[in-house]
Structures are given as C-alpha cells and as structure tokens.
C-alpha positions as CSV (number, residue, x, y, z in Angstrom):
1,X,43.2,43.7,-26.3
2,X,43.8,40.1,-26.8
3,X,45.6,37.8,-24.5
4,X,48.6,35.9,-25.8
5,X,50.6,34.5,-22.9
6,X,51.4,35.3,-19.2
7,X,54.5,36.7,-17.3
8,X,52.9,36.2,-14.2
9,X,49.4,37.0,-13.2
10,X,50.2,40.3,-12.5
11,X,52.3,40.2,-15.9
12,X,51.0,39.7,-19.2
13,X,51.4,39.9,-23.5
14,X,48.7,41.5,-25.5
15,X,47.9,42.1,-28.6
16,X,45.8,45.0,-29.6
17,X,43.3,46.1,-32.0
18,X,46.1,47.2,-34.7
19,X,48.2,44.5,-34.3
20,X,50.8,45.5,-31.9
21,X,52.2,43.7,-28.9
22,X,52.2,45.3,-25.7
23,X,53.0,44.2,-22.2
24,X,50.9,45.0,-19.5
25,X,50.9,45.5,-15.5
26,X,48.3,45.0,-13.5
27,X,46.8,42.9,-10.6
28,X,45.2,39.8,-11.7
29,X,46.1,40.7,-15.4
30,X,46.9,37.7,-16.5
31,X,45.0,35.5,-14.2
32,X,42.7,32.1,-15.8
33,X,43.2,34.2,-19.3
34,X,44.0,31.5,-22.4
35,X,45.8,32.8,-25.5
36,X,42.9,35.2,-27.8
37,X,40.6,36.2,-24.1
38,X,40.0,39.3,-24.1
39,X,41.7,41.5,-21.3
40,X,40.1,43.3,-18.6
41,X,41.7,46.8,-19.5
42,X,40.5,48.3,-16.6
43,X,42.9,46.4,-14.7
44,X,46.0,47.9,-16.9
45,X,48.0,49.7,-14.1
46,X,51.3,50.4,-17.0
47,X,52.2,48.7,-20.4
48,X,54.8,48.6,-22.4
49,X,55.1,48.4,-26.2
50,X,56.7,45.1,-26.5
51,X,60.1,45.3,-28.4
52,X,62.2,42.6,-30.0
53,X,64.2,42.9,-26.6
54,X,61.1,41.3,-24.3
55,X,61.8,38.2,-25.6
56,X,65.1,38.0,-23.6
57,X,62.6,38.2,-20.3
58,X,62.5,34.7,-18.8
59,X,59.1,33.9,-17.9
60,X,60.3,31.7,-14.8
61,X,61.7,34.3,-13.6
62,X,59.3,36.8,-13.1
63,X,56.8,34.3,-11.9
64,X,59.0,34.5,-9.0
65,X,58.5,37.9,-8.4
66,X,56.8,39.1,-5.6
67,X,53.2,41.0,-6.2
68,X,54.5,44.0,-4.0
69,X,58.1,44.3,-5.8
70,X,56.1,44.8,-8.5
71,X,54.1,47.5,-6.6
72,X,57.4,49.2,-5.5
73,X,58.5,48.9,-8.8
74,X,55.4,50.7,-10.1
75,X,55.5,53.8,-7.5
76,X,59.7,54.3,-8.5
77,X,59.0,54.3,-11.9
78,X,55.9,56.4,-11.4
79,X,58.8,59.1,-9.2
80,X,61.3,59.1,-12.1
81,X,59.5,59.8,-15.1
82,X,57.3,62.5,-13.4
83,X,60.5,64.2,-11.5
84,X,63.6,63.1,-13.5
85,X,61.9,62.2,-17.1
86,X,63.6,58.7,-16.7
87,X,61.6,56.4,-18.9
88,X,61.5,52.2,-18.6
89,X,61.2,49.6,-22.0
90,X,59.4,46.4,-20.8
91,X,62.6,44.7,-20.7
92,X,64.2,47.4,-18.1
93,X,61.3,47.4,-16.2
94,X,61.2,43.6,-15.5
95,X,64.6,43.9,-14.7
96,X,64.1,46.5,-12.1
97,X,61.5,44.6,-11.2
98,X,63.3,41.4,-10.5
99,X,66.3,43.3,-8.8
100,X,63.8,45.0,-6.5
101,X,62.6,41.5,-5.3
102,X,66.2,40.1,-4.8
103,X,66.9,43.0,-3.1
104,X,64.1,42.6,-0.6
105,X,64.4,38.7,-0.2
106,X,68.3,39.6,-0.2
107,X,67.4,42.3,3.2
108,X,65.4,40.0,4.9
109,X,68.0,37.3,4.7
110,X,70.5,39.6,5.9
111,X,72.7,39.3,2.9
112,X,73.9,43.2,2.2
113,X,76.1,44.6,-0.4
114,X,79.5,45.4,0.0
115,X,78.6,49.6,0.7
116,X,81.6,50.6,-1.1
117,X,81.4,49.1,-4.5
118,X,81.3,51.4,-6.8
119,X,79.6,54.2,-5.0
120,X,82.1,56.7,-5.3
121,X,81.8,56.6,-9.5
122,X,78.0,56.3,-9.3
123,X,77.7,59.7,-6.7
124,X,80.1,61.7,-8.9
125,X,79.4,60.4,-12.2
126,X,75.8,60.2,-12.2
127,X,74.9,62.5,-9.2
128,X,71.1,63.0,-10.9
129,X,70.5,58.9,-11.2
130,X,72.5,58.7,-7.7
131,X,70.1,60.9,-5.6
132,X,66.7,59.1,-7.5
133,X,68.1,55.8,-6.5
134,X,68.4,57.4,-2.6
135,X,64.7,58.2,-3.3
136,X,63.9,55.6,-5.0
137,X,65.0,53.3,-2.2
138,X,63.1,55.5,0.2
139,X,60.3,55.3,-1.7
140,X,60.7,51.1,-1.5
141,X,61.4,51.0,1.7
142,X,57.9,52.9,2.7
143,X,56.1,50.3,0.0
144,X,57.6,46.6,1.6
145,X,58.2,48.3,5.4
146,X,61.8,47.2,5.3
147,X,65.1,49.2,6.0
148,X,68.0,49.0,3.2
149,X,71.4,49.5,3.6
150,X,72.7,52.4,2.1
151,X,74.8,51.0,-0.6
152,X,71.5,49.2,-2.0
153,X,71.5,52.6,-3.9
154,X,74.4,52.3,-6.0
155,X,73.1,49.4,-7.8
156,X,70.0,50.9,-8.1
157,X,71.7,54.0,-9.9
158,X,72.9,51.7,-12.8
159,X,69.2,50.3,-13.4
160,X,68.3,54.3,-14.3
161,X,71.7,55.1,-15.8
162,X,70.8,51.9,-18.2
163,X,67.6,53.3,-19.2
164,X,68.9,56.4,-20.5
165,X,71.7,54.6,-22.3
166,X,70.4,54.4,-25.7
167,X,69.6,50.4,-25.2
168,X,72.9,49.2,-23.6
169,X,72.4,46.9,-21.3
170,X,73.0,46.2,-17.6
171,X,76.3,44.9,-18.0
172,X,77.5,47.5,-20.6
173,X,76.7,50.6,-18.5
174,X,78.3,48.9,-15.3
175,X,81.3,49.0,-17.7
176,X,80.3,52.4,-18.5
177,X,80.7,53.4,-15.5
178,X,84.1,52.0,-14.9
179,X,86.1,53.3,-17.8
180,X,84.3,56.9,-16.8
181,X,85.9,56.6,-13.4
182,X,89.2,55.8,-14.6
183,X,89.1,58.4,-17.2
184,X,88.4,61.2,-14.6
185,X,91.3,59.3,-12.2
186,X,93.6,60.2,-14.5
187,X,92.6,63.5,-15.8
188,X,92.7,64.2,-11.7
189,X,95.8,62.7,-11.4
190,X,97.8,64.3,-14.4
191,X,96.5,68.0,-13.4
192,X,96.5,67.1,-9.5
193,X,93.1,68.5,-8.5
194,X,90.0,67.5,-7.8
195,X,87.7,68.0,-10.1
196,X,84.2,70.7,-9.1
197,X,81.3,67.8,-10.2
198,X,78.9,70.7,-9.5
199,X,80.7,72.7,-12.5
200,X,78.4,73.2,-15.9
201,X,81.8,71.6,-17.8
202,X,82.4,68.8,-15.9
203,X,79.0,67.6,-16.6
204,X,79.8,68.8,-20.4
205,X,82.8,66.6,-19.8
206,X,81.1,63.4,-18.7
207,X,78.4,63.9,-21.5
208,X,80.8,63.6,-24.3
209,X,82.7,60.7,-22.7
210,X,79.7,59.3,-21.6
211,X,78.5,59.5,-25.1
212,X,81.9,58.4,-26.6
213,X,81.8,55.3,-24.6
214,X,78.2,54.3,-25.6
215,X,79.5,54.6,-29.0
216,X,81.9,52.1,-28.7
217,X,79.7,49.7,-26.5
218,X,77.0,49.9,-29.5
219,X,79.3,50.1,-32.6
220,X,78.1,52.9,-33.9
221,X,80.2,55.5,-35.7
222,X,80.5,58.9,-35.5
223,X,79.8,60.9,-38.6
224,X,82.2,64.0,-37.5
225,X,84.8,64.2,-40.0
226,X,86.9,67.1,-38.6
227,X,89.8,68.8,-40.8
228,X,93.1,66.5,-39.7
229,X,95.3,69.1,-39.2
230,X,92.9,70.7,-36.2
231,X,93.9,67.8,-33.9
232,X,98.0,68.9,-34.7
233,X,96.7,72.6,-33.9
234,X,95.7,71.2,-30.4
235,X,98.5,69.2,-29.8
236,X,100.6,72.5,-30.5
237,X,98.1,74.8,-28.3
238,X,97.4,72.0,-25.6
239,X,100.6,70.1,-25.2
240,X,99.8,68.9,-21.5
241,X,95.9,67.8,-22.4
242,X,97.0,66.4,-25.2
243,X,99.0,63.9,-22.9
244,X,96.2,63.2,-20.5
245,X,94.3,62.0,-23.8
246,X,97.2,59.7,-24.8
247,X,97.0,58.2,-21.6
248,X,93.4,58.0,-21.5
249,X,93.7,56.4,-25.4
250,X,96.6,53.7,-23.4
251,X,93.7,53.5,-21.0
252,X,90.9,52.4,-22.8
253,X,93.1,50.2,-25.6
254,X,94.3,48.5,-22.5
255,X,90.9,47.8,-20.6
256,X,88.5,47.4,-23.9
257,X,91.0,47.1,-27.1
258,X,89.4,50.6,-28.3
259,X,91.0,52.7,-30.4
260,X,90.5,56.6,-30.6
261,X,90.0,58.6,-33.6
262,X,91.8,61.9,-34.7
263,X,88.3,63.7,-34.0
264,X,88.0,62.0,-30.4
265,X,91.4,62.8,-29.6
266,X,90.8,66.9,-30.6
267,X,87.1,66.8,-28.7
268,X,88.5,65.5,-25.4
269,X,91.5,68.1,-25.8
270,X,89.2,70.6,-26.0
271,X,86.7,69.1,-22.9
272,X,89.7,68.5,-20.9
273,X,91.5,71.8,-20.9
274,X,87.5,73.9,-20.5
275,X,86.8,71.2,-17.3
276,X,90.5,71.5,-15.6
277,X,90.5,75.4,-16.5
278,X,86.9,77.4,-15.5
C-alpha cells in the first residue's frame, strides 16, 4: 500500500495495489511517511474503504484526537460488529472517534450532559443501540480509567443508530429520532396506553416508520403502487387509526413540510391497529 496523506499519525490514506483508496488505523501509521512510501501493513490495526464521504473528515480535527480515544474507539467498534453486527464507514468511525475524545476531555473538565435529553426516545426507540451504547461506555470507561455520567449514553446511541441508517447523517437520525417519538406520543395519546416496546409489532411498527422517515430524509421514493381504493377500504374498516394517521400526516407536514402518500397512509393504518391491538 502506498501512502497518500495523513489524518494523524495514527490515521492515514492509502492507496493499494488495485487502485483503491483505503483509510487505515494503526499506531504510528502515518508517522515521517511522504505521499507514494510504502506502508508498514503490519501496523494496520482497521481500515476502511475510503468513500466519497471521507473527504468531509477535517484533517485538523482528527489531529486533535487523542491516541487512546482512538483505542476506545477501536475496542467499541470491535464489541458491536462482533455482538450487534453494527458496522462503521471511515467517515462514522472518525466521527465516533472524535466524539469519544470530546467526551473524555468534556468528563475531565466536568462539563456533563443534560441526562435527560433525549433518553427516553433513544431507550424505547432503539432499545438494541441503547443497551450497546451502555456497553459501549463501559467498555470506554475501562480503556481511559474515567467514570461517565450516565446520559453520556444517549448520545452515544445516535452514533450506532447513524450507522445503520442507510448513510444519513448525524444530524438527520437525531431528527429521526424526534419525529419517531412524536409519532409514538400520539399514537399513545389517541388510544391512551402505553405502548409494550418488548412486543414483536411494536418493533414491526418502528421499522416501517423508521424506514418511512429515512425515506424522506434521503429522497428516495417508494416503488409500492398499491390499488387506491385499499386505503378507502381501511378508512371504512379502521375509522379510529385512520385518524391517528391524519394527525401523524398534520404532524410531520407541520415539523418537516412532508407529505404522506395514499400507500403510507394504508401501511401505518394497518401497523397501527396490529401494534395498539396484539
């Protein structure tokens, strides 16, 4: 592998013998190398095929990190993809990376998050990224020999939430996460329960949205074409769902100027009435 320019010296571009551009971890990677040396792949601890998205990685930045972040960084991702099959691009685990380091230098300073924020949409939404984030910060607090507040988790969980999110970034599956909350908030509200989380359909019911909301965030479109006069047949069958979804359509026209179609409308009939029913 060639050299073609440092992150940090524990951070590096490469180019390899077919052509492609990887990123690679590793102590003293990077360090006295000029653009074309060869690299010392021996001292490749992780790499990353480079995508078009690396580029957004500010090389001041992670200069700044800290060589055992990066370490802590290493050992959590290490955890979730052999125990939750949670996988990082170069540009998530950089990001990671650097959020692990504020979060230490942000410790040691004293400076801790507000513990409420958000927790109680990450812990019900995404209980499987909410409990590796708990162990993750274990598993960072073993590595640096510092003790985190609790609450250091929830941001954590949207780190691991964005790497499953079909490339959305940070600031997209923070959003994701609040129109979810709401959405559940009112389906709660309009049936006046509490939804079981533990429950097979509630986690079929925060797939779909979860999946209906990444296809807003990305612009894709869905290829479902269902028959027209289905969603007409719910609204006759399903009179009371059907006015949860019109006030979860007022919700998200309202908080993000999206617009549900006739086959969104009959799927979250049908996910709401299976998740407030069994």
């Amino acid at each position: 592998m060639e050299f073609i320019k440092n992150y940090n010296n524990n951070a590096a571009l490469v180019k390899d013998s077919a052509g492609k551009d990887w990123v690679v971890i590793g102590k003293g990677i990077g360090f006295g190398l000029k653009k074309g040396m060869p690299v010392d792949e021996s001292k490749i601890e992780r790499r990353f095929l480079a995508q078009d998205e690396i580029d957004q990685v500010e090389p001041e930045v992670v200069k700044g990190i800290d060589p055992q972040s990066f370490e802590a960084t290493d050992k959590v991702c290490e955890m979730l993809e052999n125990k939750y099959g949670i996988s990082f691009t170069g540009y998530q685990y950089f990001a990671l990376a650097d959020h692990i380091d504020f979060m230490i230098k942000r410790t040691l300073d004293g400076a801790e998050l507000n513990p409420m924020i958000g927790r109680w949409e990450t812990k019900t939404i995404f209980p499987k990224e909410f409990t590796a984030a708990k162990e993750a910060l274990a598993i960072i607090s073993a590595t640096v020999h510092l003790k985190f507040d609790p609450s250091e988790a929830v941001s954590l969980t949207y780190h691991f939430i964005n790497a499953e999110s079909d490339g959305s970034k940070l600031q997209d599956t923070m959003r994701m996460t609040r129109y979810l909350g709401g959405i559940v908030n009112i389906v709660q509200y309009q049936y006046g329960i509490t939804l079981d989380t533990d429950s097979f359909n509630y986690e079929r019911f925060i797939t779909h949205l979860r999946a209906l909301i990444i296809r807003h965030l990305t612009d894709k479109e869905s290829h479902s074409e269902l028959d027209p006069a289905l969603l007409q047949l719910m609204v006759a069958k399903y009179p009371k769902e059907k006015d949860t979804v019109d006030r979860i359509a007022q919700y998200l026209k309202r908080e993000a100027d999206w617009t549900l179609s006739a086959d969104d409308q009959t799927y979250l009939i049908l996910h709401i009435w299976r998740v407030t029913h069994r």
